[in-house]
N, C-alpha and C positions, 0 to 999 in steps of 0.2 A: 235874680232868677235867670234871665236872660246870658248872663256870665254862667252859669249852671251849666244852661241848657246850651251853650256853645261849648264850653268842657265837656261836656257829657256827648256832641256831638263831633267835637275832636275826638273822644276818647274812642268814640264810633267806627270814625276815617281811619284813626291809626289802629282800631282792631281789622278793620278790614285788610288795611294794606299792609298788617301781620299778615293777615290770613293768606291775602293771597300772595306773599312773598313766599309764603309756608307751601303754598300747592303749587307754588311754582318751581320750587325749591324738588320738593317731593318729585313730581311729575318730570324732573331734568333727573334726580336719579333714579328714578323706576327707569324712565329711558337708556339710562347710561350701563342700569344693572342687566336690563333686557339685553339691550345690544353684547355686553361683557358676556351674558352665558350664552347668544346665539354664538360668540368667537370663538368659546371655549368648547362647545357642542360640536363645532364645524372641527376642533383641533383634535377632538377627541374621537371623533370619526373618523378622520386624516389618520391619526395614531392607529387607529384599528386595522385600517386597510392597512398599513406599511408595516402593521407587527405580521399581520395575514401572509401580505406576500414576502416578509422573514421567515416566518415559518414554513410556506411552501419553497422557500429557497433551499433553507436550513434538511428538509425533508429530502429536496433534489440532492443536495450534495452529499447527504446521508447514504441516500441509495446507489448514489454514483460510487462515492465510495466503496461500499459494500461488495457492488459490480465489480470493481477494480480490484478488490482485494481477491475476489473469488479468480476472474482471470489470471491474479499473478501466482494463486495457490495455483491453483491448472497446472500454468505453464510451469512453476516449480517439481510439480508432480510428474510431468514430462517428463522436462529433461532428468529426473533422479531415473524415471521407466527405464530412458534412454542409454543412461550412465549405467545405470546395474545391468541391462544388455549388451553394452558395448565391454566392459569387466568381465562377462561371462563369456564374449566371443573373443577378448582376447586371452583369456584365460585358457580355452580351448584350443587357439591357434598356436601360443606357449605348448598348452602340453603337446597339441601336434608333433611342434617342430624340435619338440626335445623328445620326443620317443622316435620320431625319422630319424633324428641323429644320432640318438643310440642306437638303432638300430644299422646305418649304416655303417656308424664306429664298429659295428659287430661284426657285422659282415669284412669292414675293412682286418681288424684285426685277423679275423679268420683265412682272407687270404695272405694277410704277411704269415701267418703261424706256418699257412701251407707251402706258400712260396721258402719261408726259412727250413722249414721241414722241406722239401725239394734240394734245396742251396745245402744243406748239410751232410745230405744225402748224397749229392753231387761229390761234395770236400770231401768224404768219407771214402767213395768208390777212388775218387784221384789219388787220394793218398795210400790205397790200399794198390793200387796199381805201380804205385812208387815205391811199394812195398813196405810203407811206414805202418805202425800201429796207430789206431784215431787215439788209445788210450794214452800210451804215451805221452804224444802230443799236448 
């Protein structure tokens, strides 16, 4: 009995120092798990804020963009105002200076016509004073 009751009191020791190998065991991973989702909480937080100020980046450059585009339509639209102005003002200073120049080719023509009509008129008197005929001639 005594051989019993000292198995039965090892069997005692070794369930205890199961047991508390077991809540010892236990207790290093509730710890390890704890600590694992406070690191993963703290990275997933970290993740938030850095997708946050991605998105307010992503937004900045959005609008910046936008901005830019809009200036460069502007200034496109400009210089075309400018262009289609400056085609009209030289289009006009063309026709200007092509109806002055006809107009002075006209004028010039007009006095060669009358200077030649003068000058043949002149030939005409000479030769009629030389006693030639203009027809003849």
């Amino acid at each position: 009995m005594r051989d019993t009751e000292q198995k039965l009191q090892h069997e005692r020791q070794d369930h205890r120092d199961v047991n508390c190998d077991l809540s010892r065991q236990y207790k290093t991973m509730q710890a390890e798990l704890t600590s694992k989702v406070e690191r993963l909480e703290k990275e997933v937080s970290k993740l938030k804020e850095e997708l946050a100020l991605c998105q307010e980046e992503l937004r900045n450059e959005r609008r910046q963009r936008e901005q830019l585009k809009e200036e460069k339509d502007a200034t496109v639209a400009d210089l075309q105002h400018k262009l289609d102005n400056m085609d009209a003002d030289y289009e006009k200073i063309l026709h200007n200076s092509l109806d002055s120049l006809t107009s002075q080719l006209s004028v010039a023509r007009q006095r060669w016509d009358d200077k030649s009509t003068t000058l043949h008129q002149n030939y005409k008197e000479l030769l009629s004073e030389f006693g030639l005929n203009t027809l003849d001639i």
